[in-house]
N, C-alpha and C positions, 0 to 999 in steps of 0.2 A: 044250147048249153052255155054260150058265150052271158048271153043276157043272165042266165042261172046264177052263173059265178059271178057276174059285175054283182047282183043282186046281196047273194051271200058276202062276197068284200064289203060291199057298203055297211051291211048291217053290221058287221064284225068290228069295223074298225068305229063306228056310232056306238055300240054298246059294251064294249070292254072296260075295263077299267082304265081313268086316268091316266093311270102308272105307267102303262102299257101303251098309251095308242103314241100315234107318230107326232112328236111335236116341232114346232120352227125351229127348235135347239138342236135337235137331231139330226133334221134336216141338212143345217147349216155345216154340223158338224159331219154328215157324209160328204157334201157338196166342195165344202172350202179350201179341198189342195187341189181341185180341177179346176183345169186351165179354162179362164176364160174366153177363150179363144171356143170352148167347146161349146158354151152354151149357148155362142153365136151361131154358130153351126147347125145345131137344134130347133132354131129359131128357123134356120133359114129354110128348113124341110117343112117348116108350114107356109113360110113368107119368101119366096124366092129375093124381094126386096133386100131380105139380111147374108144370103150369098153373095149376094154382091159385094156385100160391106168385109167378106171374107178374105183375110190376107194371104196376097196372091202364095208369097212364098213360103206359108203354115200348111204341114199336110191334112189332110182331112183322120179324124182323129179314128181310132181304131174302137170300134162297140165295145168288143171284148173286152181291151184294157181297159176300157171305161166302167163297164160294171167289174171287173176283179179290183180295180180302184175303190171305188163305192164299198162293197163288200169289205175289205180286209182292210182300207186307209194302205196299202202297201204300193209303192209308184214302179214297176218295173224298172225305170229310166231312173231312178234315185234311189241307189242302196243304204242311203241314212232312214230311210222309212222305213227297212227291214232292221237294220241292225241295231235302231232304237230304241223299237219294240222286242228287241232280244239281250243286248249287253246292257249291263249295270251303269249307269252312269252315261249312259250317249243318248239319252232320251233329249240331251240339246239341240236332236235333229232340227228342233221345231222351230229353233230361232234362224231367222232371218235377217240376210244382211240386205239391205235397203240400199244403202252408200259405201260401195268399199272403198275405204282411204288407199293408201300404199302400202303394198304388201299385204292388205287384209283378206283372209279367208278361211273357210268354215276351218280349218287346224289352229286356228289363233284367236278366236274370239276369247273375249274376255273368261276368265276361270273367278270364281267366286269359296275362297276356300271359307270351310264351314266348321272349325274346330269347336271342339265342347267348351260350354261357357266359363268350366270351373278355370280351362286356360288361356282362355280371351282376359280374364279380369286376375288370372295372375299379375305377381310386382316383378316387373322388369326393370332392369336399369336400361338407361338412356344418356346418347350421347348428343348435345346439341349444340353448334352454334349458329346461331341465327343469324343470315345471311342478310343484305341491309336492306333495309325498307324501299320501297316504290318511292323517288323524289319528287317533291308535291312542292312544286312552283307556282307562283301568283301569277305566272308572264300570263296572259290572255285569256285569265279565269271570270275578267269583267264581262264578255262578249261570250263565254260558256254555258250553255244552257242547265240547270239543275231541276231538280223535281222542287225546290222549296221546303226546304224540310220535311216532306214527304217519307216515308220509306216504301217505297214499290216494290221492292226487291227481297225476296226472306229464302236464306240460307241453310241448312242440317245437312243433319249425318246421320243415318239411318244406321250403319255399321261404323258408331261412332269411335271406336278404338282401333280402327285400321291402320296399321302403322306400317315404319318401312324400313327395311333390313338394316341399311347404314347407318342409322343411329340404334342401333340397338346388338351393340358388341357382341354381347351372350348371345343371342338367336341368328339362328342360319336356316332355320324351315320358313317357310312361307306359312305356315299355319299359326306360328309362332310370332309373329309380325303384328301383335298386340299391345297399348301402351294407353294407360289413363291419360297421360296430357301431352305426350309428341306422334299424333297420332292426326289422321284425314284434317281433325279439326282447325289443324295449323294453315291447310292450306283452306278452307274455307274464309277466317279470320284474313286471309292474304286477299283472296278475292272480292270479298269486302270495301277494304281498304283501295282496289285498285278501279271498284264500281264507283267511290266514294270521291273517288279524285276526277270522275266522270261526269259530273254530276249525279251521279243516281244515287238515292238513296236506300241505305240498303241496312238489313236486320239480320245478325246472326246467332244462330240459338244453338247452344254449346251444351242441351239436354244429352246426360251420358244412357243414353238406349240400353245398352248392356247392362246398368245396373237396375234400369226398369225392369227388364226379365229376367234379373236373378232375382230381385223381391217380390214378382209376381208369382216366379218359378214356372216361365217358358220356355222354351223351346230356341233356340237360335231362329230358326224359319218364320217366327212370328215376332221379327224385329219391324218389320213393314208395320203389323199393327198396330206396334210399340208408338213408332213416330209415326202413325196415321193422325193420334191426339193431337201430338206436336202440332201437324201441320192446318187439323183445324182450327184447335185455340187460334193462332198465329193468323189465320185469314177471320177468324169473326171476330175478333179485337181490332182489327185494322183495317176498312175499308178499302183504305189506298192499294197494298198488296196489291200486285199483278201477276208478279214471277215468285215463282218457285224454285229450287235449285238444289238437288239431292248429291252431294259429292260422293265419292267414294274411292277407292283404290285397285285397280285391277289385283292378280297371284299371277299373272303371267310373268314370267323372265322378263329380263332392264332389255334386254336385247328387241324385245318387243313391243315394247313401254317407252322406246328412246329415238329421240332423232337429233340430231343438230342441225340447225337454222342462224347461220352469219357465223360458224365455230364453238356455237354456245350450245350446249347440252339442254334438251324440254322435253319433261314429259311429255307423251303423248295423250290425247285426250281421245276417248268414245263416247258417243251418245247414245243411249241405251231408251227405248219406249215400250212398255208392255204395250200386248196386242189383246187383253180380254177384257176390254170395257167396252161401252158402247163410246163414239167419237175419239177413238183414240188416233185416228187420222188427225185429227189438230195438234195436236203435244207431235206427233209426226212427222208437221210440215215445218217445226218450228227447228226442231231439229237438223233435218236438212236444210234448211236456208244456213244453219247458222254453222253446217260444215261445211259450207259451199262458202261465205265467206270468212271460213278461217284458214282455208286452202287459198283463198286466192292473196292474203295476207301471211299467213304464215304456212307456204306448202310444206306437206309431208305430218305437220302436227296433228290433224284428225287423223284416228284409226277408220273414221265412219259411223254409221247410222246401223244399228239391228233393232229387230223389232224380238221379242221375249214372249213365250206362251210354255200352256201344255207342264205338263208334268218334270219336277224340278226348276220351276221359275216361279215366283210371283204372278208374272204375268198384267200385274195392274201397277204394283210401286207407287201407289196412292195420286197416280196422276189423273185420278179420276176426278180428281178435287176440283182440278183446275186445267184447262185445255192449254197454262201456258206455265205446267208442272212439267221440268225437266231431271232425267238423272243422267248424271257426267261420270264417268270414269278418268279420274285423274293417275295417268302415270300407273306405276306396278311397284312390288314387294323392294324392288333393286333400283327404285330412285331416292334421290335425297331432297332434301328440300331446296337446294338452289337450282336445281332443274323442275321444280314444281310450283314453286312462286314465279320464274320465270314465263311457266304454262298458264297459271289461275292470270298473268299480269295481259297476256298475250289473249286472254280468251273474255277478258272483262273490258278489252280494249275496241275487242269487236263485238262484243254485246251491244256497248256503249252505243254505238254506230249504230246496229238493227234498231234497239230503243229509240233515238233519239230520231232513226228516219219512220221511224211506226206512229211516234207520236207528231209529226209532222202531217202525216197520213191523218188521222185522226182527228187532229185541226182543222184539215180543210172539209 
């Protein structure tokens, strides 16, 4: 009978249709919240060699929960698997924190407010004074290393009107936190400038995203594909390009957005990597080195490293272009700009640093 049925599966699963039979996607997508710890385990019931390899102080995993795992995606031990797949809007189960900064955890990660276009591209008034420029001294710029005219470096805004409560008297919602020209883009043009004083050469493209998808007549959710263009024009015009650099603005409270480092108020910065492309572990490792040293240069400034999937994320953020395609969350709704130019100054300070020891690397 055993043989009967092996026989009967076989043929079933060889002659169904396509649509239907079990594919590696499937697969991967039962397989991917089990611990890896289990599969060692699995192993090692054919190859006593891989028990060994088993860590002494992990239990031995329970069958059961394993296939009600399998079966439902539901983790008994993690109630954001159930209750993602049940409340409205908590389906952020899925993001992962990678590197938690200070104070970061799953009730604070970044909020991404998502108002109707007709009130993104409202006229708002704005209050602004511009806070003074990064000081750009000759003292020991001879002995400086530069790209040479070069531009390596290409900057955007994918949710190019992101603005931020203190300049903008009238608004006190967070969703309302939209503005044609005081708006993420200011701190990008800041980061620029502070790459620039580094040697590195660097490009920033001030395309307004928002007005692409009202004359396309999209959807907000399909602003990624807006400035996917962006970002290839931008790397097949220009060979040089290396990095990429996606700014943006968290909706989370100042309170969460804000640290002081010497007395002086900084935005806080996250590193944000979609997780559904293939090699998205490279844009991943770039990200944690470069929270690793912005903590040990400016502690407390990173919120951390998450990775983004699954339903209600992009999940890619066009970092599939390029394995050294980052997106930054700059600060929140309730910073102003002289705590945000402070952060673009403090995070273009230690780019500069990673750059310049990659391309030493590189050299040899």
């Amino acid at each position: 009978m055993c043989a009967a049925i092996i026989f009967i599966l076989v043929g079933l699963l060889t002659t169904i249709s396509p649509a239907y039979k079990l594919s590696s996607n499937t697969i991967t997508n039962w397989t991917s919240d089990l611990n890896s710890t289990t599969f060692l385990y699995m192993l090692g019931m054919e190859n006593r060699a891989f028990r060994e390899a088993y860590p002494e102080n992990k239990e031995l995993p329970d069958i059961g929960n394993l296939l009600f795992e399998m079966t439902t995606s539901i983790r008994p031990s993690d109630t954001r698997s159930l209750l993602g797949q049940e409340l409205p809007g908590f389906s952020t189960f899925q993001n992962e924190i990678i590197v938690a900064g200070k104070g970061t955890d799953y009730t604070n990660l970044p909020v991404e407010s998502a108002p109707p276009l007709e009130d993104i591209l409202e006229d708002r008034k704005a209050v602004v004074e511009e806070p003074k420029k990064q000081k750009d001294t000759e003292e020991g710029k001879e002995n400086q290393p530069n790209t040479n005219g070069r531009d390596v470096v290409f900057i955007y805004n994918t949710h190019s009107r992101e603005s931020f409560l203190p300049h903008l008297p009238d608004a006190d919602n967070p969703d309302e936190a939209q503005h044609g020209e005081v708006n993420i883009g200011k701190v990008s043009e800041r980061f620029a400038e502070a790459l620039e004083t580094q040697g590195i050469g660097t490009k920033v493209d001030q395309t307004d995203i928002m007005h692409i998808l009202n004359e396309k007549n999209w959807e907000y959710y399909q602003s990624y594909k807006a400035s996917r263009n962006v970002v290839q024009e931008a790397f097949a015009g220009n060979d040089d390009l290396q990095y990429a650099f996606d700014l943006h603005r968290d909706a989370s409270p100042k309170n969460e957005t804000t640290t002081k480092i010497n007395g002086k108020g900084y935005a806080r910065v996250m590193f944000v990597v979609g997780a559904e492309y293939e090699g998205y572990e490279r844009n991943l490792k770039i990200a944690n080195k470069m929270h690793e040293l912005i903590e040990k240069k400016y502690p407390g400034l990173s919120r951390g490293v998450i990775t983004k999937k699954g339903a209600g994320s992009n999940g890619v953020y066009n970092q599939d272009l390029s394995p050294n395609a980052m997106l930054i969350e700059f600060g929140g709704v309730g910073n102003n700009l002289d705590e945000l130019y402070r952060s673009a100054d403090a995070v273009a300070e230690v780019f500069s640093e990673y750059y310049w020891d990659a391309e030493k690397v590189n050299a040899s």
